[in-house]
Each structure stands twice: as C-alpha cells, then as structure tokens.
mmCIF file of the N, C-alpha and C atoms, coordinates in Angstrom:
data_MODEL
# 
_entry.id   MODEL 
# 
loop_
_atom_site.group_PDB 
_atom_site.id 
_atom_site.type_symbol 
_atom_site.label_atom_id 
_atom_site.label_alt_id 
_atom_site.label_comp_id 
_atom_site.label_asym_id 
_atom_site.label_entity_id 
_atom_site.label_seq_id 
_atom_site.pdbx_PDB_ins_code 
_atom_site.Cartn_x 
_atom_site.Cartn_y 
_atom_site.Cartn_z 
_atom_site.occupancy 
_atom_site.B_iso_or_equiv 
_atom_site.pdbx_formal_charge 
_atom_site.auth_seq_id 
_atom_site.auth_comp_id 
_atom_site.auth_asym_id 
_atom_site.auth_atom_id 
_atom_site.pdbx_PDB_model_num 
ATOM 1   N N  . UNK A 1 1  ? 0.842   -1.173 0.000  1.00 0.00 ? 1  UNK A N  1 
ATOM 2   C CA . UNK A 1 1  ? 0.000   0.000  0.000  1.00 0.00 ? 1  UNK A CA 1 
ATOM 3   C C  . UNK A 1 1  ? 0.887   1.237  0.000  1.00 0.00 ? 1  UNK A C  1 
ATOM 4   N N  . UNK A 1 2  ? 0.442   1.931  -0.508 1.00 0.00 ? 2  UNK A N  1 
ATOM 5   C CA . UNK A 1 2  ? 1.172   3.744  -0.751 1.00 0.00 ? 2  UNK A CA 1 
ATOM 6   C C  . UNK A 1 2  ? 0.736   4.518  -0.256 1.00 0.00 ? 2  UNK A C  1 
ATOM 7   N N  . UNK A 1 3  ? 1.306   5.237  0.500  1.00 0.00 ? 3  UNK A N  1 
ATOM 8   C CA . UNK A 1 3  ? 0.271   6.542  1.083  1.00 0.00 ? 3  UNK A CA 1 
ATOM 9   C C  . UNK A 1 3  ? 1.246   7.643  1.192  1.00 0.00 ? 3  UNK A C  1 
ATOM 10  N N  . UNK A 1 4  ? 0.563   8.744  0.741  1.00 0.00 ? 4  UNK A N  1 
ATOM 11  C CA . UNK A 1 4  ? 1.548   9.838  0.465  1.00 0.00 ? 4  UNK A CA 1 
ATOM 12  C C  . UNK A 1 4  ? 0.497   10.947 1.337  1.00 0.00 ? 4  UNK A C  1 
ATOM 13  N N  . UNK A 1 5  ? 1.533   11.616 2.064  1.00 0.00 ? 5  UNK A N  1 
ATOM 14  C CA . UNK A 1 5  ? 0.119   13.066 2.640  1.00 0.00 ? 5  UNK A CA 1 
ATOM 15  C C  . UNK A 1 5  ? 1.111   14.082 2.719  1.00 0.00 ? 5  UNK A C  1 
ATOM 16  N N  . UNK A 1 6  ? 0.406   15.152 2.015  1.00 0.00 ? 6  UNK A N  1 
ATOM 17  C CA . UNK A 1 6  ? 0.874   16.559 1.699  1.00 0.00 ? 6  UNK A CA 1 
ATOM 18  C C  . UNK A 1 6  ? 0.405   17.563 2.861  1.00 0.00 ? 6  UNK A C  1 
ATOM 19  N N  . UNK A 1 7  ? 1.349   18.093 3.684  1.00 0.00 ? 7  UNK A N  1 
ATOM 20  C CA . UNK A 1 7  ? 0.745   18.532 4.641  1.00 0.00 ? 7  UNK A CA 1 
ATOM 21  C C  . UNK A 1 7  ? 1.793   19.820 5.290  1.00 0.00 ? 7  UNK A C  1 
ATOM 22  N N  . UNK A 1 8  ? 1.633   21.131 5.880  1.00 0.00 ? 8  UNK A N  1 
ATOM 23  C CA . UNK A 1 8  ? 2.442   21.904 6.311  1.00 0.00 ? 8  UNK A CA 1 
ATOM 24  C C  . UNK A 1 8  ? 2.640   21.279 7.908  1.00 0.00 ? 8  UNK A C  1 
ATOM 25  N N  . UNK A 1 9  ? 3.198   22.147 8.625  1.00 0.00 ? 9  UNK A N  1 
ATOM 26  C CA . UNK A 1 9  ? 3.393   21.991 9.894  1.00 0.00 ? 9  UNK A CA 1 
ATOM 27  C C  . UNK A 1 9  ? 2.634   22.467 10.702 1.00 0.00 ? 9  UNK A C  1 
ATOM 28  N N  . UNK A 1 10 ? 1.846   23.756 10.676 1.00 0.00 ? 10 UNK A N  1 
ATOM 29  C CA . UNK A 1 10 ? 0.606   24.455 11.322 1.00 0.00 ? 10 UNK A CA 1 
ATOM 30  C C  . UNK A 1 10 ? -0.538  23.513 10.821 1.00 0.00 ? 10 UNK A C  1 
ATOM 31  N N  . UNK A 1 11 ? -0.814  22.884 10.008 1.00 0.00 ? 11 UNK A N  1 
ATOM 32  C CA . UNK A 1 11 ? -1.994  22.289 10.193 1.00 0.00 ? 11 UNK A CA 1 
ATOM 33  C C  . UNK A 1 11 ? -2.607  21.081 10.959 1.00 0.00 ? 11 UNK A C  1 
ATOM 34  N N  . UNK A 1 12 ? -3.993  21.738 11.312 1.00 0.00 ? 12 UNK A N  1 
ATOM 35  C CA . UNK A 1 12 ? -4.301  20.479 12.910 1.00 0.00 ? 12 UNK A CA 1 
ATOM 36  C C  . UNK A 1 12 ? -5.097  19.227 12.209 1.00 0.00 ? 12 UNK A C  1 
ATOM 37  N N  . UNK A 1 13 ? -5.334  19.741 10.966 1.00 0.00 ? 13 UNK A N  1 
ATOM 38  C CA . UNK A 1 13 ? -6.173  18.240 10.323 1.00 0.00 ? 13 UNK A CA 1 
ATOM 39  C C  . UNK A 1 13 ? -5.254  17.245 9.983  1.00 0.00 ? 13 UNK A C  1 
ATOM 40  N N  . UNK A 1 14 ? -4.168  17.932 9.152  1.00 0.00 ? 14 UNK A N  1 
ATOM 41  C CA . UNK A 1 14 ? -2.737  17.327 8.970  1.00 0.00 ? 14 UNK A CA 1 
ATOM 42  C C  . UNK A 1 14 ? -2.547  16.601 10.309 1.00 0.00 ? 14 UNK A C  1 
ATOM 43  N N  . UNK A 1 15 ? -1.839  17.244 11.612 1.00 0.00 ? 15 UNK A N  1 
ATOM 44  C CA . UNK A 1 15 ? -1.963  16.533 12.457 1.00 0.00 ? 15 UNK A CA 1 
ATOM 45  C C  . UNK A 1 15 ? -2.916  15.199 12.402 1.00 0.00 ? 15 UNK A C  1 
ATOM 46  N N  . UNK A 1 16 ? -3.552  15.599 12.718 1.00 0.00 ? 16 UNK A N  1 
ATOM 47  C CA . UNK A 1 16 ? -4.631  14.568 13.240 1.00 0.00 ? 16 UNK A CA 1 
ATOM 48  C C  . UNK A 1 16 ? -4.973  13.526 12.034 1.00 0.00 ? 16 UNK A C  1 
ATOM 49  N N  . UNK A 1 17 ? -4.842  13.555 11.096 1.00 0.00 ? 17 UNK A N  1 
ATOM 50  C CA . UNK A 1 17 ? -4.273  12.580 10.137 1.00 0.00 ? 17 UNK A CA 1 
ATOM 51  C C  . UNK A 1 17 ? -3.237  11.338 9.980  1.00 0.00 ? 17 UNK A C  1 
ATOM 52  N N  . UNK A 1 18 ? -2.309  12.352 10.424 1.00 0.00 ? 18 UNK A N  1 
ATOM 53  C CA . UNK A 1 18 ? -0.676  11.676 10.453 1.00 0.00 ? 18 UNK A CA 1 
ATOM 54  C C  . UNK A 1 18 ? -1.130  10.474 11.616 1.00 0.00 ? 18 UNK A C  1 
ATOM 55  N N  . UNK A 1 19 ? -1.780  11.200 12.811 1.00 0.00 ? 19 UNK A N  1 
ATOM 56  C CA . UNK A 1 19 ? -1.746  10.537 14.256 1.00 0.00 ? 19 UNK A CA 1 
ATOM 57  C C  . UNK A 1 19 ? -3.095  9.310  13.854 1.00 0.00 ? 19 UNK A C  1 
ATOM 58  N N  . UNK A 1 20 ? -4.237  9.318  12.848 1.00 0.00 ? 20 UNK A N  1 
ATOM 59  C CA . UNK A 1 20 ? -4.772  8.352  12.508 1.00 0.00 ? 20 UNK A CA 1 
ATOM 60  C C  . UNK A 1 20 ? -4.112  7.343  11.689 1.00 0.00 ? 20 UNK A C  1 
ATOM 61  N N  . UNK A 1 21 ? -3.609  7.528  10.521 1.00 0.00 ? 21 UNK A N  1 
ATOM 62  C CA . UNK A 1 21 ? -2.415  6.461  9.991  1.00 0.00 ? 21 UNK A CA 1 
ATOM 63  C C  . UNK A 1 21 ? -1.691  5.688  11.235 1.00 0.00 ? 21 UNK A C  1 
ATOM 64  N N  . UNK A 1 22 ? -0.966  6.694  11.783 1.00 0.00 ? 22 UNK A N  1 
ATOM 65  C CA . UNK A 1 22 ? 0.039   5.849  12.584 1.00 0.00 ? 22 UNK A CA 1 
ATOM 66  C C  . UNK A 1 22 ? -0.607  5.060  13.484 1.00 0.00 ? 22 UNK A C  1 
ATOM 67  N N  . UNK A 1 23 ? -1.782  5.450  13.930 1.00 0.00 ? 23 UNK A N  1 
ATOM 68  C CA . UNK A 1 23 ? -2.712  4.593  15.138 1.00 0.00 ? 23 UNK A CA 1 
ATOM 69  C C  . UNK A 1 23 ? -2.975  3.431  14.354 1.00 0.00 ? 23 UNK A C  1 
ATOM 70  N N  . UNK A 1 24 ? -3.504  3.045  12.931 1.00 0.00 ? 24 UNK A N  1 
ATOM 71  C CA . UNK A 1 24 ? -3.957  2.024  12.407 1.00 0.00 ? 24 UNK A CA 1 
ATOM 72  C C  . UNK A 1 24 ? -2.568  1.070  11.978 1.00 0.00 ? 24 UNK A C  1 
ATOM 73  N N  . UNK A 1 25 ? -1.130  1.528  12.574 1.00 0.00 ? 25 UNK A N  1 
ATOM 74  C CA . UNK A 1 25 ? -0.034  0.923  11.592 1.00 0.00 ? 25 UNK A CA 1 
ATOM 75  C C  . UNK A 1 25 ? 0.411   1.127  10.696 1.00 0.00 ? 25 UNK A C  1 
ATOM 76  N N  . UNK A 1 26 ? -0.209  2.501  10.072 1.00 0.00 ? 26 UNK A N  1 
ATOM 77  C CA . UNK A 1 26 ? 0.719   2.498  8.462  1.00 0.00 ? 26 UNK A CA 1 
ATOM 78  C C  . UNK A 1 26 ? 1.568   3.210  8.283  1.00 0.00 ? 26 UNK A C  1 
ATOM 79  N N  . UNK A 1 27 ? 2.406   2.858  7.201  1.00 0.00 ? 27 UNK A N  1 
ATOM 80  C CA . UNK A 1 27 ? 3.592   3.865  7.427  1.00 0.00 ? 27 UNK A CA 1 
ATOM 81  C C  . UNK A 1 27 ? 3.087   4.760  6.449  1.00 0.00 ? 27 UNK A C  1 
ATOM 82  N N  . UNK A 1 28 ? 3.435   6.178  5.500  1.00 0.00 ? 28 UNK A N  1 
ATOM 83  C CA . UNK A 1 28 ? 3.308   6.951  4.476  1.00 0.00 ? 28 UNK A CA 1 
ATOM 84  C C  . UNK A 1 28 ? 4.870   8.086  4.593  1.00 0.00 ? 28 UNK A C  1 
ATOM 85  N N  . UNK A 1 29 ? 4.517   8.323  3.734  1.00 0.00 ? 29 UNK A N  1 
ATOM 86  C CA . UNK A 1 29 ? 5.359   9.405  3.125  1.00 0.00 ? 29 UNK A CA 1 
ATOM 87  C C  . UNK A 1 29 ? 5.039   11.261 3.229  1.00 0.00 ? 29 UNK A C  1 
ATOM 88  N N  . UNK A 1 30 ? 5.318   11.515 3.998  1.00 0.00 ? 30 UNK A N  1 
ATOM 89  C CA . UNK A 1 30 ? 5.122   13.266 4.264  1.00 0.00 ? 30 UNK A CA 1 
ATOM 90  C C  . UNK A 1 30 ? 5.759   13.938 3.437  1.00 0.00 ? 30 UNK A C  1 
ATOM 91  N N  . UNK A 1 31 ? 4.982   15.154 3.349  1.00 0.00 ? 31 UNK A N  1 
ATOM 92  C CA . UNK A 1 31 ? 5.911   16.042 2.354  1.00 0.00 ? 31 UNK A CA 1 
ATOM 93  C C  . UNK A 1 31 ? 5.581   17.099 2.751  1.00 0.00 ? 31 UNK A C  1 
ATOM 94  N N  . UNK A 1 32 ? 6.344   17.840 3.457  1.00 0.00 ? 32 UNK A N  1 
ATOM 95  C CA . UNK A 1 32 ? 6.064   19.837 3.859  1.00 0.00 ? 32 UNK A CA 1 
ATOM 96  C C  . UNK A 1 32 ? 5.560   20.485 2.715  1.00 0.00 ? 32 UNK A C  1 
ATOM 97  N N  . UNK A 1 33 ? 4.736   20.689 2.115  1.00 0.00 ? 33 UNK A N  1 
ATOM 98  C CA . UNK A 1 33 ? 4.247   21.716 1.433  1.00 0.00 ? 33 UNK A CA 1 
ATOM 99  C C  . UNK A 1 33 ? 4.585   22.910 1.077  1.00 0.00 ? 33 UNK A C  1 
ATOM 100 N N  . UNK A 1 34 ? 5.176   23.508 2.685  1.00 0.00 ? 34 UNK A N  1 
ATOM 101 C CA . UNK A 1 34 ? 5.391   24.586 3.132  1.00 0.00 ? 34 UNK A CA 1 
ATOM 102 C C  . UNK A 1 34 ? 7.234   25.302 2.503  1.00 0.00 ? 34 UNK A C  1 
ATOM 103 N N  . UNK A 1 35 ? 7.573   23.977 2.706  1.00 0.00 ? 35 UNK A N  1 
ATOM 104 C CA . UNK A 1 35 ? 8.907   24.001 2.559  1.00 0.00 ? 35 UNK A CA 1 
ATOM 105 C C  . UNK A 1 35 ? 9.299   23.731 1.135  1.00 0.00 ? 35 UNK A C  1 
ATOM 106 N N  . UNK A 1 36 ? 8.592   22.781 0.576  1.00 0.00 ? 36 UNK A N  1 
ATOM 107 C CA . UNK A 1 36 ? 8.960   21.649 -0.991 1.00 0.00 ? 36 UNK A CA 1 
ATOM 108 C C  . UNK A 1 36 ? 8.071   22.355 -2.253 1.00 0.00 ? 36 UNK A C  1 
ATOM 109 N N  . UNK A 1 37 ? 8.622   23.730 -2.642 1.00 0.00 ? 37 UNK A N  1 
ATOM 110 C CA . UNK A 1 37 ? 7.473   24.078 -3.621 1.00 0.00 ? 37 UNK A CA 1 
ATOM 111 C C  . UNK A 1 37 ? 7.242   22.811 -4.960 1.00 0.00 ? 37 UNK A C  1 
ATOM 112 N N  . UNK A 1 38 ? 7.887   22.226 -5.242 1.00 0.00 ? 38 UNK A N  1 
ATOM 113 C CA . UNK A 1 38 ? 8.014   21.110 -6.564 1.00 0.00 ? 38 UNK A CA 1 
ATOM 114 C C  . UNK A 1 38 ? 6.772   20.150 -5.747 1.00 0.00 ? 38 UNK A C  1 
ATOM 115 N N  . UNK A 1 39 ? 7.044   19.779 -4.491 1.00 0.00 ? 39 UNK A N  1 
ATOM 116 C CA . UNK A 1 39 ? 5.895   18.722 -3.832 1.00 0.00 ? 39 UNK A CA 1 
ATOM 117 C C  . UNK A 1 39 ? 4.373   19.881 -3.727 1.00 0.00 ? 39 UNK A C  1 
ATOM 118 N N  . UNK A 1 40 ? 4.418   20.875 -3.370 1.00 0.00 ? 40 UNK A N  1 
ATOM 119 C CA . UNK A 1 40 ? 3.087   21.946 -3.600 1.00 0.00 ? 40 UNK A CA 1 
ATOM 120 C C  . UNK A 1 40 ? 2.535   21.793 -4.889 1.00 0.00 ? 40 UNK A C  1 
ATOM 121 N N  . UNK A 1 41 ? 3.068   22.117 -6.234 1.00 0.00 ? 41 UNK A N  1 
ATOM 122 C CA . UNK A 1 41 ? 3.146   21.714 -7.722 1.00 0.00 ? 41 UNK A CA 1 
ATOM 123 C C  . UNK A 1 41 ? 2.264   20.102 -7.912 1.00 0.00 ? 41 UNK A C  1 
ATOM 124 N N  . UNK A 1 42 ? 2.823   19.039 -7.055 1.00 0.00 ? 42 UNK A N  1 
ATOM 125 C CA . UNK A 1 42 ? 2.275   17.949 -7.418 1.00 0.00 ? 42 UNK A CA 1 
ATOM 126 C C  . UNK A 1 42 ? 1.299   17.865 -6.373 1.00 0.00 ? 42 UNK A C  1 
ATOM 127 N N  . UNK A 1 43 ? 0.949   18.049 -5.695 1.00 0.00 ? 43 UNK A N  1 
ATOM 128 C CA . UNK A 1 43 ? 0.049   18.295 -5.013 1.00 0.00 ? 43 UNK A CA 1 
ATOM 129 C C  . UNK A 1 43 ? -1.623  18.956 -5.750 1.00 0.00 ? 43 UNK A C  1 
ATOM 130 N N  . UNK A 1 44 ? -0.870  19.983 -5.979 1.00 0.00 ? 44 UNK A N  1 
ATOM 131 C CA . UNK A 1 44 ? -1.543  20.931 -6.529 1.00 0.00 ? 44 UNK A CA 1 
ATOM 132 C C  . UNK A 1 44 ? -2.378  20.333 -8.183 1.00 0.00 ? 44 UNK A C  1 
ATOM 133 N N  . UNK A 1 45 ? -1.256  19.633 -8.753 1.00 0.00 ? 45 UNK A N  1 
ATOM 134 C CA . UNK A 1 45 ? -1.579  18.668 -9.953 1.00 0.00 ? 45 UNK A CA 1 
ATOM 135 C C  . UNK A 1 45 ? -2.870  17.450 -9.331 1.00 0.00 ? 45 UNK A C  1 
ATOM 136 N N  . UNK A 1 46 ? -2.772  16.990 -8.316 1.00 0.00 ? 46 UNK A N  1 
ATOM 137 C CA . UNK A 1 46 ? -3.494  15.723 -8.512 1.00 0.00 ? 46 UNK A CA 1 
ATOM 138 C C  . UNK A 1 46 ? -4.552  16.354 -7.629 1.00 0.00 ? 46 UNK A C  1 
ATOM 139 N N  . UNK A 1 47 ? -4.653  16.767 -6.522 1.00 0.00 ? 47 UNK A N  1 
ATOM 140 C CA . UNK A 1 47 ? -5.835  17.253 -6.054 1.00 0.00 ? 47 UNK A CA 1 
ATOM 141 C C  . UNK A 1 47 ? -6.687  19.000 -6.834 1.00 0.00 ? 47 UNK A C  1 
ATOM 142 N N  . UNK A 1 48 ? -6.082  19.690 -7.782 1.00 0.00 ? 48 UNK A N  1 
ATOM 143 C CA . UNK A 1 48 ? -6.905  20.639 -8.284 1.00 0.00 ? 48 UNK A CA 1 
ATOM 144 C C  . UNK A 1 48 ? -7.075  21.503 -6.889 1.00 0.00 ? 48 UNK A C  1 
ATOM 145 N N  . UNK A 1 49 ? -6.081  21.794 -5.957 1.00 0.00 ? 49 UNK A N  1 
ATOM 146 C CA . UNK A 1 49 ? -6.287  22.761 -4.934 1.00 0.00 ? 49 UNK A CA 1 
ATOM 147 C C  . UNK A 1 49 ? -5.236  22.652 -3.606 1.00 0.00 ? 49 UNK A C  1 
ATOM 148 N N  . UNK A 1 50 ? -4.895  24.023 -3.227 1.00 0.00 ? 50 UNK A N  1 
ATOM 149 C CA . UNK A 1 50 ? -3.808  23.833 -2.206 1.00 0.00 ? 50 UNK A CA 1 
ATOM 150 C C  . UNK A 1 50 ? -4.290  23.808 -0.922 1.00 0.00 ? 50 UNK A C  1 
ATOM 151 N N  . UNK A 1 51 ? -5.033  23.387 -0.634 1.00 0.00 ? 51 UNK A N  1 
ATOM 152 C CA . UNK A 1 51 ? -5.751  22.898 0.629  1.00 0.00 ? 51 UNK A CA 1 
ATOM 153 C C  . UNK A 1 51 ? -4.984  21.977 1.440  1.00 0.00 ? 51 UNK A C  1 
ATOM 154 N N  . UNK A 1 52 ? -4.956  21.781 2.260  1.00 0.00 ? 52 UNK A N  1 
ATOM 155 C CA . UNK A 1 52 ? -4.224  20.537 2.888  1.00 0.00 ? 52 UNK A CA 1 
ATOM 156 C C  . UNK A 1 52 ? -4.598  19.933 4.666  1.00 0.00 ? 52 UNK A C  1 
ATOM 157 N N  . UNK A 1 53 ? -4.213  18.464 4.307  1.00 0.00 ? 53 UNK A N  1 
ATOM 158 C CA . UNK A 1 53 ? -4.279  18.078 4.270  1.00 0.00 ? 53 UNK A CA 1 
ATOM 159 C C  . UNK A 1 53 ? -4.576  17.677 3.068  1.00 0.00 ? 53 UNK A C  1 
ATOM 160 N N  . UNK A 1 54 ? -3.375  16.158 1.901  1.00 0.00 ? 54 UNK A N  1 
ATOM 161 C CA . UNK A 1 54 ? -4.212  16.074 1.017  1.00 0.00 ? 54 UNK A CA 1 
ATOM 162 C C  . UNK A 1 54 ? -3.495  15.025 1.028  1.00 0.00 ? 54 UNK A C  1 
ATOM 163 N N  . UNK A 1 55 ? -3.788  13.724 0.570  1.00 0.00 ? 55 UNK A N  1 
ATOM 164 C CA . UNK A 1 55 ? -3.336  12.383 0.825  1.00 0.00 ? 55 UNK A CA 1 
ATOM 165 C C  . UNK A 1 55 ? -3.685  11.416 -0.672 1.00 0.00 ? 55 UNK A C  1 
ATOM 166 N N  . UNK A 1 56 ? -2.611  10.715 -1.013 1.00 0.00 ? 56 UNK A N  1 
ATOM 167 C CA . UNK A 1 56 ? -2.653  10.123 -1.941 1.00 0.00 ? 56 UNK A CA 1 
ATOM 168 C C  . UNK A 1 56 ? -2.864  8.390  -1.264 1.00 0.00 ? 56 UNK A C  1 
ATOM 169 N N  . UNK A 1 57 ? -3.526  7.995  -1.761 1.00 0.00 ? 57 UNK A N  1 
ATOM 170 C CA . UNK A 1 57 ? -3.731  6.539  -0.882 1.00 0.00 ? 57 UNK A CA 1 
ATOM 171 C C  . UNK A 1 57 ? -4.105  5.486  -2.373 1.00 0.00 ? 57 UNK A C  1 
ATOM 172 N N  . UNK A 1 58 ? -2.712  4.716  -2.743 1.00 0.00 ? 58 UNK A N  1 
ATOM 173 C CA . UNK A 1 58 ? -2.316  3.717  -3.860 1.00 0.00 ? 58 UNK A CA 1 
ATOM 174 C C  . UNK A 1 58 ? -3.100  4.529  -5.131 1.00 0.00 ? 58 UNK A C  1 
ATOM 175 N N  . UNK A 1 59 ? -2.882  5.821  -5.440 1.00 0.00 ? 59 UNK A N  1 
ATOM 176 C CA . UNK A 1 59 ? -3.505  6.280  -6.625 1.00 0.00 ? 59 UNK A CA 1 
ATOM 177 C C  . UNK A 1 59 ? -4.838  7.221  -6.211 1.00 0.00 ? 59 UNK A C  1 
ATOM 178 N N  . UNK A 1 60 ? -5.565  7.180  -5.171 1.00 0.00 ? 60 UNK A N  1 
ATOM 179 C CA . UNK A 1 60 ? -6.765  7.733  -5.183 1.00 0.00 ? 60 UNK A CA 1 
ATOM 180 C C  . UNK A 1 60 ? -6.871  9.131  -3.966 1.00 0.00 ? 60 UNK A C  1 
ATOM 181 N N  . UNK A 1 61 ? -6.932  10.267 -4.486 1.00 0.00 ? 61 UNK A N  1 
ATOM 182 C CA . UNK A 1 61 ? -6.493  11.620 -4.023 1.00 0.00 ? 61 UNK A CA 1 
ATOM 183 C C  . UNK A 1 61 ? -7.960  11.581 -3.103 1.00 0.00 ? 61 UNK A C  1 
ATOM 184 N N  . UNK A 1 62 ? -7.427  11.957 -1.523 1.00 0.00 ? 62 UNK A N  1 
ATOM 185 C CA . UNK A 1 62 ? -8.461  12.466 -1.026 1.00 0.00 ? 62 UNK A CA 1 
ATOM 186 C C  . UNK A 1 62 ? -8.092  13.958 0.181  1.00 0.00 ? 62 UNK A C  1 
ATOM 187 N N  . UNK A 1 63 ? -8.697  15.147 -0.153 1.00 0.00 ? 63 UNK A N  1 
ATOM 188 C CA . UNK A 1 63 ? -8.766  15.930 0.104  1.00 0.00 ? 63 UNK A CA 1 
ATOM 189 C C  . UNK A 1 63 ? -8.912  16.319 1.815  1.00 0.00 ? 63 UNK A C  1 
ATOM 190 N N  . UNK A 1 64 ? -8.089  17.196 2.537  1.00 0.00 ? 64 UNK A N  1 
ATOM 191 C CA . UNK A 1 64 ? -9.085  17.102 4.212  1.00 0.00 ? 64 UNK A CA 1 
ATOM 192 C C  . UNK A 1 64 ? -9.198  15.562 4.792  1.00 0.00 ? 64 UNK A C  1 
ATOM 193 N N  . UNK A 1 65 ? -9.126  15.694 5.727  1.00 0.00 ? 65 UNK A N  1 
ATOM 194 C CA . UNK A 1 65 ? -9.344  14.599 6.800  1.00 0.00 ? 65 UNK A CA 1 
ATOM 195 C C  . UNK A 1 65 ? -10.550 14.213 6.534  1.00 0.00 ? 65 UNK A C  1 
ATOM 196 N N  . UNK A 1 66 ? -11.113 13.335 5.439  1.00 0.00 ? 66 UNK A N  1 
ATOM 197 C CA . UNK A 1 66 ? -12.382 12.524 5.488  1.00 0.00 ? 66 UNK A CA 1 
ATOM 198 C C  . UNK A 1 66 ? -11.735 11.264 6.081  1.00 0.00 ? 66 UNK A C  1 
ATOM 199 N N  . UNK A 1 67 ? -12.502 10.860 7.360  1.00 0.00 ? 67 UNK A N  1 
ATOM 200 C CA . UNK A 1 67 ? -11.898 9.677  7.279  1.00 0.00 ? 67 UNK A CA 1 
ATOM 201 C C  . UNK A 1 67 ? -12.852 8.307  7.142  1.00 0.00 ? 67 UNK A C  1 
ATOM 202 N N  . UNK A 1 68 ? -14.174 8.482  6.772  1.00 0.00 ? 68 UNK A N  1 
ATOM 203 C CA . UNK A 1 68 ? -15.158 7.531  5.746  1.00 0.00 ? 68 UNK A CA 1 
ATOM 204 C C  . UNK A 1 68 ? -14.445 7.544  4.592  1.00 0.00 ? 68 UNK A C  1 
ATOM 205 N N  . UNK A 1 69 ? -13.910 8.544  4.334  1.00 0.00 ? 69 UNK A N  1 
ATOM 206 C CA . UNK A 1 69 ? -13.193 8.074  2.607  1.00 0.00 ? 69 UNK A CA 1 
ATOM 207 C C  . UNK A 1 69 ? -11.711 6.994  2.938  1.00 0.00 ? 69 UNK A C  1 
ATOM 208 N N  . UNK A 1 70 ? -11.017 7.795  3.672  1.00 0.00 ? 70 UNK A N  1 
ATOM 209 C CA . UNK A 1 70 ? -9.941  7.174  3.934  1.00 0.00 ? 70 UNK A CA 1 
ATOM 210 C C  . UNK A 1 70 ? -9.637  5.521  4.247  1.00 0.00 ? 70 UNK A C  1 
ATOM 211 N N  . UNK A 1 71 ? -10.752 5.717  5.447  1.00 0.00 ? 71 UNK A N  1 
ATOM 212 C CA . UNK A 1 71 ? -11.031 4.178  5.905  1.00 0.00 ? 71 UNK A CA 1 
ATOM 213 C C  . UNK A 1 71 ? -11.817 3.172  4.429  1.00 0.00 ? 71 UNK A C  1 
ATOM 214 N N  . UNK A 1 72 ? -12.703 3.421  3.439  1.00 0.00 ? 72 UNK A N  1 
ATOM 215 C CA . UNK A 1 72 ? -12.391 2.952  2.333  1.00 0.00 ? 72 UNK A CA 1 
ATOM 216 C C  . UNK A 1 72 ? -11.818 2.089  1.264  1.00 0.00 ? 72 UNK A C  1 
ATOM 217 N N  . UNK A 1 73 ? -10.670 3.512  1.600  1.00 0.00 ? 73 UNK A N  1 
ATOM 218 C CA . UNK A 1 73 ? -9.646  3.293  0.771  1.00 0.00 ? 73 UNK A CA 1 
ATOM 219 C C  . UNK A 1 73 ? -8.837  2.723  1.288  1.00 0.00 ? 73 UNK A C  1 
ATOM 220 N N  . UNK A 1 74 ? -8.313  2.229  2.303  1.00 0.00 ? 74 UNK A N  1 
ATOM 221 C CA . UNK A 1 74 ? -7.364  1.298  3.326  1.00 0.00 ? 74 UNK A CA 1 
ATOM 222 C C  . UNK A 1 74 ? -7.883  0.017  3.154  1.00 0.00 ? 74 UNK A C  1 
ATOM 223 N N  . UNK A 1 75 ? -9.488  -0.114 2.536  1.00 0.00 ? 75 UNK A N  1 
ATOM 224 C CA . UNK A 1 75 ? -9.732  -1.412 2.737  1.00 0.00 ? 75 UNK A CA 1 
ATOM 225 C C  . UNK A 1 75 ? -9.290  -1.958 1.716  1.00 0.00 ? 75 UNK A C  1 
ATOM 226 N N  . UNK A 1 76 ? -9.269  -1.700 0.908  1.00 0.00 ? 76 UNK A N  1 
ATOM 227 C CA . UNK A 1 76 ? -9.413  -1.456 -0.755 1.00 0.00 ? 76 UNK A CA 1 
ATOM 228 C C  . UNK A 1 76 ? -8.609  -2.712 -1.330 1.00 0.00 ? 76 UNK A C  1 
# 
C-alpha cells in the first residue's frame, strides 16, 4: 500500500491525520508543502487545490481529513 500526505506543519487536520495512519499501523510518506514548492506543484496537480491536508492513498487523491473516505480506501 502507498500513502503519500501533503501537509504543512501548522496544520491540525494534517496533524490529526498523520496521528490516525500511525494509530492504524501504516507507514506513508510526508511532504512539507510549506517548505517543498516542486511537492506543492504535485500536489496541486493531482488534487486541483492547495488545501491541505491532502493524501494520496495507492492512486486515489483524497482531500481534508475525510476519514469515511480514507477508511475505504485502506480497505481497498
């Protein structure tokens, strides 16, 4: 499984994201936003908006801390 989450450091959804992954076991891939304009760019490419929290999970972009979507897509 792949999980990628685009996320700054001030954000509490971000937080609270990161801290749901890790509670269920998974590992993913972070990327500062804030810091990585080229990772903002792809970000920005697959979700259509610089919002964040934004998480790539094996191909399928989900926006904000949904975590009915998320949980989902973990099953998947």
């Amino acid at each position: 499984m792949s999980i990628k989450i685009y996320s700054t450091p001030t954000c509490g959804y971000c937080t609270v994201a990161k801290k749901y992954l890790k509670e269920k076991g998974l590992s993913f891939t972070e990327y500062n936003v804030a810091q990585d304009p080229a990772k903002a760019d792809e970000m920005f490419r697959k979700s259509h908006q610089y919002g964040v929290p934004v998480l790539d999970i094996n191909g399928t972009v989900v926006t904000g801390f949904d975590k009915a979507r998320i949980d989902t897509l973990l099953r998947k």
